[in-house]
Wavefront OBJ file of the C-alpha trace (Angstrom):
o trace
v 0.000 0.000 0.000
v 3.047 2.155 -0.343
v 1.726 3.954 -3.909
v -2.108 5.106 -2.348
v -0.716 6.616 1.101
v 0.095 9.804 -0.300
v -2.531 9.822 -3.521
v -4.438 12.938 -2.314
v -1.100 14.874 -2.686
v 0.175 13.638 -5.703
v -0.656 14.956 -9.708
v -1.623 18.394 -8.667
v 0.048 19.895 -11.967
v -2.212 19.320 -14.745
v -0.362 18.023 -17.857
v 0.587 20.699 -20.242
v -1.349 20.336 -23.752
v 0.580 21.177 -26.977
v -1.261 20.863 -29.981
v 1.082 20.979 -33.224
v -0.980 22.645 -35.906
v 2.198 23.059 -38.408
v 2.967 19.395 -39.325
v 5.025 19.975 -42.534
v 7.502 22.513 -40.025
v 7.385 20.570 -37.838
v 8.807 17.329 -39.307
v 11.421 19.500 -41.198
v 12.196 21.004 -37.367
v 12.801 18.179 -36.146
v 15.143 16.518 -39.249
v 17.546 19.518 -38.865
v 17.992 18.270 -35.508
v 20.460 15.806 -37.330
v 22.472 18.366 -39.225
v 25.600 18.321 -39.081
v 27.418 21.854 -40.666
v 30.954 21.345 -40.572
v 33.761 23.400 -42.552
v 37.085 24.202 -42.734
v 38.992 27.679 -43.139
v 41.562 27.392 -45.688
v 44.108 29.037 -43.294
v 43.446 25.793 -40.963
v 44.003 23.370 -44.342
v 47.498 25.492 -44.697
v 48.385 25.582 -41.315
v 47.574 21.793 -40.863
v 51.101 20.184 -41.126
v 54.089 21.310 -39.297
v 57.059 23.834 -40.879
v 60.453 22.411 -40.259
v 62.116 23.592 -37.306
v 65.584 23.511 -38.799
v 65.839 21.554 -35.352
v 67.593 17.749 -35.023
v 65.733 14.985 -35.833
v 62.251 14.027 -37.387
v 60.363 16.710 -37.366
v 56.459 15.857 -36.781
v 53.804 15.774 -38.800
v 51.161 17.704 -37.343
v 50.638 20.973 -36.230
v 49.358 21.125 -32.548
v 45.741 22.957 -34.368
v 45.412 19.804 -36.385
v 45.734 17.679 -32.741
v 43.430 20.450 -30.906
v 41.051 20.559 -33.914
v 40.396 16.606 -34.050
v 40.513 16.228 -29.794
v 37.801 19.381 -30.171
v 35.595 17.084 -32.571
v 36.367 14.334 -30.132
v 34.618 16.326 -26.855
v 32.311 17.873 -29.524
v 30.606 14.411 -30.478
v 31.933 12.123 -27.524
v 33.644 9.880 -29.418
v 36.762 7.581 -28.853
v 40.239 8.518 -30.229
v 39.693 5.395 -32.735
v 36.282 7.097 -33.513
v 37.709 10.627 -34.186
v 40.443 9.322 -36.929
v 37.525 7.380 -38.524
v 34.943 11.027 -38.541
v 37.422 12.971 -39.502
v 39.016 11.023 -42.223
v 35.006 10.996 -43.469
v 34.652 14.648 -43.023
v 38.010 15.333 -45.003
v 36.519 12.960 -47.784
v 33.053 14.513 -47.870
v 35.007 18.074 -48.172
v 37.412 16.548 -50.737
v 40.596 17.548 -49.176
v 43.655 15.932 -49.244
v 44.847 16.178 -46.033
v 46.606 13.605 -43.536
v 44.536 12.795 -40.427
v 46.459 11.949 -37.291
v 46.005 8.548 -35.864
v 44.837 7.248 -32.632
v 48.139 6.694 -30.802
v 49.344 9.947 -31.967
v 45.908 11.927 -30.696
v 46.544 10.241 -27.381
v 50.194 11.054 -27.056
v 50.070 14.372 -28.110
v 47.004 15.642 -26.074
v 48.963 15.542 -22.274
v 51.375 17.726 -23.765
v 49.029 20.436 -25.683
v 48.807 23.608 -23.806
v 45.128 24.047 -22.989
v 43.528 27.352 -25.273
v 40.480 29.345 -24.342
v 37.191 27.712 -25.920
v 36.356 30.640 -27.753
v 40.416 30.700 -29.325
v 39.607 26.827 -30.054
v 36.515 26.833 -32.158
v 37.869 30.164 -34.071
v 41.305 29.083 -34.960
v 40.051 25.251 -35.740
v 36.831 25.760 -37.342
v 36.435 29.566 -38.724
l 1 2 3 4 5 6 7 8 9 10 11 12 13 14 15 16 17 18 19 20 21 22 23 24 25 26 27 28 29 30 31 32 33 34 35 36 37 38 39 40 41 42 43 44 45 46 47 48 49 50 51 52 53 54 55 56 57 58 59 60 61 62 63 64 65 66 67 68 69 70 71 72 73 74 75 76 77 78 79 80 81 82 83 84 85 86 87 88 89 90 91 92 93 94 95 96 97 98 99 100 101 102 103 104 105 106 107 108 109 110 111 112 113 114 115 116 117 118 119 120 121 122 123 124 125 126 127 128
């Protein structure tokens, strides 16, 4: 008898009524829930790759935006580091650009030693 002790107090908010009367915007509302806009600044395309040091040794293959703009993708959609080299090897091929996508291992190594950038300096230097 647990659920009709305290019936006289419960359901005192009446249910709110919504009526759509729009269904044709309302269906196309609710597909551009699943848009996804994504693009690329051609700065970022340049600036992708790293410019040689004149420094000893290998010198690496990716600039730290091209690490911060794939881990940003990565928070964005929740995704593993796996994931994000699979989406953003799709989103490069969608946009037809021939650019190198870090993998995995690298993503994971180089994120501990990225300096952290404001969000705001993130999403305009990566996706602007």
């Amino acid at each position: 008898m647990p659920f009709k002790h305290h019936a006289s107090r419960r359901h005192k908010i009446a249910k709110s009524r919504h009526r759509v009367t729009n269904w044709p915007e309302y269906n196309e509302s609710l597909r551009h829930r699943g848009d996804v806009t994504v693009w690329v600044d051609q700065s970022v395309a340049h600036d992708w790759g790293v410019a040689h040091t004149g420094k000893r040794g290998l010198p690496g293959t990716y600039s730290d935006l091209a690490i911060t703009a794939c881990l940003e993708l990565r928070t964005v959609f929740h995704l593993a580091l796996r994931q994000t080299q699979g989406f953003v090897r799709s989103l490069f091929r969608l946009m037809k650009l021939e650019l190198a996508v870090p993998d995995f291992t690298t993503l994971s190594r180089r994120a501990g030693r990225l300096a952290p950038l404001p969000a705001g300096k993130i999403r305009s230097a990566c996706f602007s």
